[in-house]
N, CA, C and O of each residue as an XYZ file, in Angstrom:
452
protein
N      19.384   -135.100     -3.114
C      20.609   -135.287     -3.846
C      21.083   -133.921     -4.332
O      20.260   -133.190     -4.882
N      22.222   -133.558     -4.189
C      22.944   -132.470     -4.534
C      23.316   -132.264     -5.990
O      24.478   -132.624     -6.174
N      22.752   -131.826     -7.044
C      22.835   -131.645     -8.389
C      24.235   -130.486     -8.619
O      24.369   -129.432     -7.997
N      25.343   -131.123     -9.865
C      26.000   -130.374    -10.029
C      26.357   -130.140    -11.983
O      25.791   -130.782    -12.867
N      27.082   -129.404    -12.126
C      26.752   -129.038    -13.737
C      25.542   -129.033    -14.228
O      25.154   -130.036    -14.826
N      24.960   -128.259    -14.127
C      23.408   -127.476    -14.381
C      22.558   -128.357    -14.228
O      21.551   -128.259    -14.929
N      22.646   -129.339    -13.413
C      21.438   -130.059    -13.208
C      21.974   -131.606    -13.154
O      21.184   -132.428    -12.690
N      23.350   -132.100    -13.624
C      23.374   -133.443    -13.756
C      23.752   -133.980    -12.796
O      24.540   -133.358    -12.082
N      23.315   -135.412    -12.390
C      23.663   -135.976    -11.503
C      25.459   -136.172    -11.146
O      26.316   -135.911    -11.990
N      25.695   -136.546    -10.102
C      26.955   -137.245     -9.757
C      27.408   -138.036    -10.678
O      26.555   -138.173    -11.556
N      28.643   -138.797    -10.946
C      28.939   -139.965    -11.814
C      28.548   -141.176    -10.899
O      29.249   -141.298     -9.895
N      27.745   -141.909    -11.044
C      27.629   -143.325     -9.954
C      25.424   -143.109     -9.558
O      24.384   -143.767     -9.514
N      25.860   -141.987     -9.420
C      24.383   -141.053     -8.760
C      23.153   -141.950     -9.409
O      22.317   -142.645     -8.831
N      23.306   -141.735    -10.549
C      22.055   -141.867    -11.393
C      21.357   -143.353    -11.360
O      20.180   -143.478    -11.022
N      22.055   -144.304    -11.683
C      22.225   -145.678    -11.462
C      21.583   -146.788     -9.982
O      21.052   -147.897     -9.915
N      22.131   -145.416     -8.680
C      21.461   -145.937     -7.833
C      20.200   -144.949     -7.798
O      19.654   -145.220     -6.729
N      19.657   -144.205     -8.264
C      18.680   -143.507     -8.022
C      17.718   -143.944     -8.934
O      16.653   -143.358     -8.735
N      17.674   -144.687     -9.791
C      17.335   -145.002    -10.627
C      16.853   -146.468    -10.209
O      15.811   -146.856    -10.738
N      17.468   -147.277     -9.363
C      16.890   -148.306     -8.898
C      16.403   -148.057     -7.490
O      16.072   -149.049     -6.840
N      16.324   -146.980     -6.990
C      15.580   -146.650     -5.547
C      14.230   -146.310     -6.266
O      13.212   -146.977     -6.078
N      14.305   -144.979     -7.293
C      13.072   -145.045     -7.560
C      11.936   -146.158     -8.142
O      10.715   -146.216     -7.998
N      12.898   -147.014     -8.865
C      12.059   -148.276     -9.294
C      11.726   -149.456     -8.164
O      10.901   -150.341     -8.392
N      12.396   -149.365     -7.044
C      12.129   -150.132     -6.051
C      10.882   -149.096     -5.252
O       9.886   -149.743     -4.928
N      10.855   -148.330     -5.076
C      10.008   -147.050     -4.448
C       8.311   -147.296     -5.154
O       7.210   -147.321     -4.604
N       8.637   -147.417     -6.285
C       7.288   -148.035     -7.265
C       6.581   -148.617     -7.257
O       5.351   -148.606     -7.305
N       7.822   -149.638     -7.144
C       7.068   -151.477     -6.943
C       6.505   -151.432     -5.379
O       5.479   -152.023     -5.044
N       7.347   -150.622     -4.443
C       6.600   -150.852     -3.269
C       4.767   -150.105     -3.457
O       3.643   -150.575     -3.282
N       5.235   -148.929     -3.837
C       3.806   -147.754     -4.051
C       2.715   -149.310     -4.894
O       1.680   -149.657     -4.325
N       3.050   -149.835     -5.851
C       2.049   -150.209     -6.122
C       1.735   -151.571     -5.673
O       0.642   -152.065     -5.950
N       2.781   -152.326     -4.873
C       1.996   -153.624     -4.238
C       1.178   -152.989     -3.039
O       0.093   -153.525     -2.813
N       1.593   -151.796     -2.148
C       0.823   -151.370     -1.209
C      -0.531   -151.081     -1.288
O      -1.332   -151.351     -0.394
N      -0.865   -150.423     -2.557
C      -1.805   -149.114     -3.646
C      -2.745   -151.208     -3.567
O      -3.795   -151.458     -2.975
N      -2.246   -151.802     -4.020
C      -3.114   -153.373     -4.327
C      -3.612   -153.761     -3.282
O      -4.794   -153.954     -2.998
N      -2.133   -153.952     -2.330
C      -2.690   -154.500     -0.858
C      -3.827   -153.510     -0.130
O      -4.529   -154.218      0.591
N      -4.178   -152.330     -0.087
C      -4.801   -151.599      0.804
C      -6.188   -151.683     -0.201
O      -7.269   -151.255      0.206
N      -6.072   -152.115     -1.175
C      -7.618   -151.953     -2.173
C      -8.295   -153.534     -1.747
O      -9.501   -153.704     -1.567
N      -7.240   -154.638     -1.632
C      -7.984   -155.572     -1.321
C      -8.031   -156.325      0.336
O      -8.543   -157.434      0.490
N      -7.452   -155.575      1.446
C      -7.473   -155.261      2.285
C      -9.374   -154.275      2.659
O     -10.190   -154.426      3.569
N      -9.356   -153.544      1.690
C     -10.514   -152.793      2.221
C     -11.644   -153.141      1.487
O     -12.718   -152.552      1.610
N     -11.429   -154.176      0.645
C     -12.518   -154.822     -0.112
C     -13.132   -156.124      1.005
O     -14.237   -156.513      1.384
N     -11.918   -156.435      1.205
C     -12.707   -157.513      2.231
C     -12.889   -156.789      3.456
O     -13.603   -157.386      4.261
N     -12.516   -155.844      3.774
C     -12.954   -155.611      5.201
C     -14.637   -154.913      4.717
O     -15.611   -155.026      5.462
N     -14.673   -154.431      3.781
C     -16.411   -154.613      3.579
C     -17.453   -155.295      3.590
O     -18.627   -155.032      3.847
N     -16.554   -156.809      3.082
C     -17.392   -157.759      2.959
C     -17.680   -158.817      4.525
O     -18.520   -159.610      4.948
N     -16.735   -158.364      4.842
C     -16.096   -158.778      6.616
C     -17.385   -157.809      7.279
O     -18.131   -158.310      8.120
N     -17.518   -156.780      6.947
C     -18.176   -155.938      7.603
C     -20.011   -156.259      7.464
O     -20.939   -156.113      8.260
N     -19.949   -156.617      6.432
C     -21.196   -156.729      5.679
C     -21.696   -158.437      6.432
O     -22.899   -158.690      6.500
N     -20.748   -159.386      6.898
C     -20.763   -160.937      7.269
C     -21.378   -160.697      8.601
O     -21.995   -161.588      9.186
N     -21.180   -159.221      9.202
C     -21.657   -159.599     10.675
C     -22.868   -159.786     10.955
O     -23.040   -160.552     11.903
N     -23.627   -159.440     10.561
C     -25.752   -159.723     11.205
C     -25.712   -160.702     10.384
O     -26.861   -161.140     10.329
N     -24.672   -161.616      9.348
C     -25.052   -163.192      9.061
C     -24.614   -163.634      9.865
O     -25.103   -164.755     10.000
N     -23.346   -163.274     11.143
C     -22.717   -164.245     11.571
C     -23.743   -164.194     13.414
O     -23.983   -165.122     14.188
N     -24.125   -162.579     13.516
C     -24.982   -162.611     14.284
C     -25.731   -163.639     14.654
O     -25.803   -164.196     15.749
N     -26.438   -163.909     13.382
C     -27.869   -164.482     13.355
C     -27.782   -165.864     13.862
O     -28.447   -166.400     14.748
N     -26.472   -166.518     12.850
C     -26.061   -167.885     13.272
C     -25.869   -167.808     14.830
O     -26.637   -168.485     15.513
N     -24.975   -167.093     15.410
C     -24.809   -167.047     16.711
C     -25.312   -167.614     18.100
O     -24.960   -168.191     19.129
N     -26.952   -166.751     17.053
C     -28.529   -166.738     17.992
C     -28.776   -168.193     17.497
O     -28.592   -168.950     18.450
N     -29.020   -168.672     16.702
C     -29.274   -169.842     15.999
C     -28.630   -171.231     16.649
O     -29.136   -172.332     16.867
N     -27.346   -170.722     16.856
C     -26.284   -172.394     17.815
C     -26.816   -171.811     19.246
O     -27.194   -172.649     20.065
N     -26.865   -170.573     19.562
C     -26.839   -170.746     21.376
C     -28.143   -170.958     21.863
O     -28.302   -171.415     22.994
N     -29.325   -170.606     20.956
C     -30.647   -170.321     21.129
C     -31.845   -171.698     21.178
O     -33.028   -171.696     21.519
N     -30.956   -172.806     20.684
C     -31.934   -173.434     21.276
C     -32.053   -174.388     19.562
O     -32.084   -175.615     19.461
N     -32.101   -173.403     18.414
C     -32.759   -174.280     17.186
C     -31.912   -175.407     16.836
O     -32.144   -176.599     16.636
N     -30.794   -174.642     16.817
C     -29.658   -175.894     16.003
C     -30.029   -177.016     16.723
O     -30.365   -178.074     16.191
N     -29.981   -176.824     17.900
C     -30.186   -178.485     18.771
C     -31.087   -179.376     18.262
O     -30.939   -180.593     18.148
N     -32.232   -178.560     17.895
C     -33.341   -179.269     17.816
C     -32.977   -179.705     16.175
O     -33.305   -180.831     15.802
N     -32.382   -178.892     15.352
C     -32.247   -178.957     14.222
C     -31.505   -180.689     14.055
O     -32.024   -181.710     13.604
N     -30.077   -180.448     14.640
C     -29.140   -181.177     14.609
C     -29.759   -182.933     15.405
O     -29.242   -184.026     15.171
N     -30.903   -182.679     16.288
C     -31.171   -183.983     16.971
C     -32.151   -184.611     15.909
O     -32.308   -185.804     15.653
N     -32.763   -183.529     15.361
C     -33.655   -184.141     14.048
C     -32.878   -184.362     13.163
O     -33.589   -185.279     12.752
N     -31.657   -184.375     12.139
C     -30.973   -184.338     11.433
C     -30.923   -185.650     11.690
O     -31.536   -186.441     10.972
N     -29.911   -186.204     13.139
C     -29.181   -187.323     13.272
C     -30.266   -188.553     13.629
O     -29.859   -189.676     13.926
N     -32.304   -188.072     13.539
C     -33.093   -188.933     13.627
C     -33.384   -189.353     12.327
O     -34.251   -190.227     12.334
N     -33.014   -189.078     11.306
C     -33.133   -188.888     10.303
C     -34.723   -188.708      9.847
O     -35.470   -189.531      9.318
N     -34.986   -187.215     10.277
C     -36.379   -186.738     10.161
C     -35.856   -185.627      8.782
O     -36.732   -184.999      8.189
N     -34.701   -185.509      8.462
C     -34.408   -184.298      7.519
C     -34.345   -184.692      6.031
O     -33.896   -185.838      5.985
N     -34.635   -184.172      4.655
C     -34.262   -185.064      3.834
C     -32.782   -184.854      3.669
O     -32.103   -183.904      4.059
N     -32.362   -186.105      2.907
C     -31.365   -186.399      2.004
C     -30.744   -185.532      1.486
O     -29.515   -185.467      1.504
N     -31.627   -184.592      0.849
C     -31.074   -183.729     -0.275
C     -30.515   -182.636      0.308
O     -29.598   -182.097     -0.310
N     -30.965   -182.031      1.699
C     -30.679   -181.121      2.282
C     -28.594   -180.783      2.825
O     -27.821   -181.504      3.456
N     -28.381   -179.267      2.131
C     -27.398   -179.473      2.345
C     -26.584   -178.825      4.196
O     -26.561   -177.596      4.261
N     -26.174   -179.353      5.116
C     -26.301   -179.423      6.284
C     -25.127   -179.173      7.087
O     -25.009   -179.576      8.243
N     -24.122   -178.393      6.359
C     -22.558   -178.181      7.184
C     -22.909   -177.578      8.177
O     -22.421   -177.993      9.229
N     -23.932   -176.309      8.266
C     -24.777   -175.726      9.577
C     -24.540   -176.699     10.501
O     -23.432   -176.615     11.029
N     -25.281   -177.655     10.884
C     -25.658   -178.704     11.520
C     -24.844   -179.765     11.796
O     -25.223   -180.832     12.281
N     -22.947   -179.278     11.275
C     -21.584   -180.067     11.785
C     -21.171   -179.326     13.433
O     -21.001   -178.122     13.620
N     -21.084   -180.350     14.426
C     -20.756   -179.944     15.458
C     -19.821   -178.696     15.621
O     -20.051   -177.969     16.587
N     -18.480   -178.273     14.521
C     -18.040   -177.349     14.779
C     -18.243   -176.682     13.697
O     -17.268   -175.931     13.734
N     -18.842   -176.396     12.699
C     -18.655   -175.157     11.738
C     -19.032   -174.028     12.510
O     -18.236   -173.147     12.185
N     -19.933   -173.517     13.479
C     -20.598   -172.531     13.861
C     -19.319   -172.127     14.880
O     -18.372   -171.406     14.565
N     -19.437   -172.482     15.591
C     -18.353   -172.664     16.732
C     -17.072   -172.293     16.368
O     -16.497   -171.350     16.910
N     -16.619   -172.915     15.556
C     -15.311   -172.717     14.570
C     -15.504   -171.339     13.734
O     -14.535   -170.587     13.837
N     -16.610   -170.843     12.895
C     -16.876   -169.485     12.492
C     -16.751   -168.332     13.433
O     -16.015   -167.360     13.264
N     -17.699   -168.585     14.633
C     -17.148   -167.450     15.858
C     -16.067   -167.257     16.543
O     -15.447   -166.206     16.705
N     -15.877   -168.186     16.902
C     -13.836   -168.335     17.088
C     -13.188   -167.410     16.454
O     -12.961   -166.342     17.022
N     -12.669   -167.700     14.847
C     -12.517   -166.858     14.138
C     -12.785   -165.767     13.730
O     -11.851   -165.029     13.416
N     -14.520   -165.184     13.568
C     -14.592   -164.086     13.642
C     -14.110   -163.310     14.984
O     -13.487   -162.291     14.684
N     -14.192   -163.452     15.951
C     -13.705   -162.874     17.153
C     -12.253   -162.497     17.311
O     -11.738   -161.445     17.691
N     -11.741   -163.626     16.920
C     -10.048   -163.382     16.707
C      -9.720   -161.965     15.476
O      -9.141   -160.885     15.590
N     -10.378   -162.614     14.410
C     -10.174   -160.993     13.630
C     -10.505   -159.674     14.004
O      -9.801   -158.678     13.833
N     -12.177   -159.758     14.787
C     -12.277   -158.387     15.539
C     -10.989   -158.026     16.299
O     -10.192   -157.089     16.254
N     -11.093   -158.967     16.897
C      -9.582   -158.424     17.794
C      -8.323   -157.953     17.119
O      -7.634   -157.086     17.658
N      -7.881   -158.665     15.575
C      -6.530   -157.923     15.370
C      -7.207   -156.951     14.650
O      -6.447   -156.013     14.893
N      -8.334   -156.333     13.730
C      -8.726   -155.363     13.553
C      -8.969   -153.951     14.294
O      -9.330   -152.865     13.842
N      -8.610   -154.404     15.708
C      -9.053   -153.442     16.528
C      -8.107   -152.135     16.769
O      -6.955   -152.447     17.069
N      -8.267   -151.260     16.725
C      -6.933   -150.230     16.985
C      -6.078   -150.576     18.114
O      -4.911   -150.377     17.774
N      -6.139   -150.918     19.063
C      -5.199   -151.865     19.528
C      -4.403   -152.752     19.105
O      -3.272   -152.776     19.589
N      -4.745   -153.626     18.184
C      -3.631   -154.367     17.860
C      -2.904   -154.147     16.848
O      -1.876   -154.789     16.632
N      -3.404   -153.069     15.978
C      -2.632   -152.322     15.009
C      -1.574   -151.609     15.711
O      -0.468   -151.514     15.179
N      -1.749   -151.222     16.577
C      -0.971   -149.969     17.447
C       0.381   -150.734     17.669
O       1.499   -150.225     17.581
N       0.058   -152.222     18.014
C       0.937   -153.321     18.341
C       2.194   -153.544     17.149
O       3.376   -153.835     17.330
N       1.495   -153.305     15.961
C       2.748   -153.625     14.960
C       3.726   -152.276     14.776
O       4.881   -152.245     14.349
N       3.224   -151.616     15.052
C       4.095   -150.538     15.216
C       5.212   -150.590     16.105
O       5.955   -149.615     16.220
């Protein structure tokens, strides 16, 4: 902006500059939020993988089956709590994690650009 009489703004000047910078703000600090909890979960995202590993090994490997055929013999107790052992939670977890690797990937960032 072109300053005139020792420094003062335009007549009109100030008014819109004054709501650019306050719009300029509000953006700086929903971004400054979004990128803190953006990188909070991508830690915890990061930190989920050798749990989600493990499950992985766990549905393709042979146990769940055995788990899930004993479950539905009712060899398991009662008390036991068993969403593991729902035909799709596991299945449905890798799905999803996979899909996020993928838009996480520098590739598909590159994409929103």
């Amino acid at each position: 902006m072109e300053v005139i009489n020792g420094g003062k703004a335009r007549p009109g000047e100030t008014d819109q500059q004054i709501a650019r910078i306050e719009q300029m703000e509000k953006y700086l600090d929903d971004a400054k939020e979004a990128v803190k909890n953006v990188s909070s979960a991508l830690e915890d995202f990061m930190e989920a993988q050798n749990k989600i590993i493990a499950l992985e090994h766990y549905y393709e490997g042979g146990c769940w089956k055995k788990d899930f055929e004993d479950d539905e013999a009712g060899l398991l107790p009662d008390y036991l709590k068993r969403g593991v052992l729902t035909e799709d939670a596991i299945y449905d977890l890798l799905t999803d994690n996979d899909e996020l690797l993928e838009i996480i990937s520098m590739d598909q960032f590159e994409k929103l650009w």
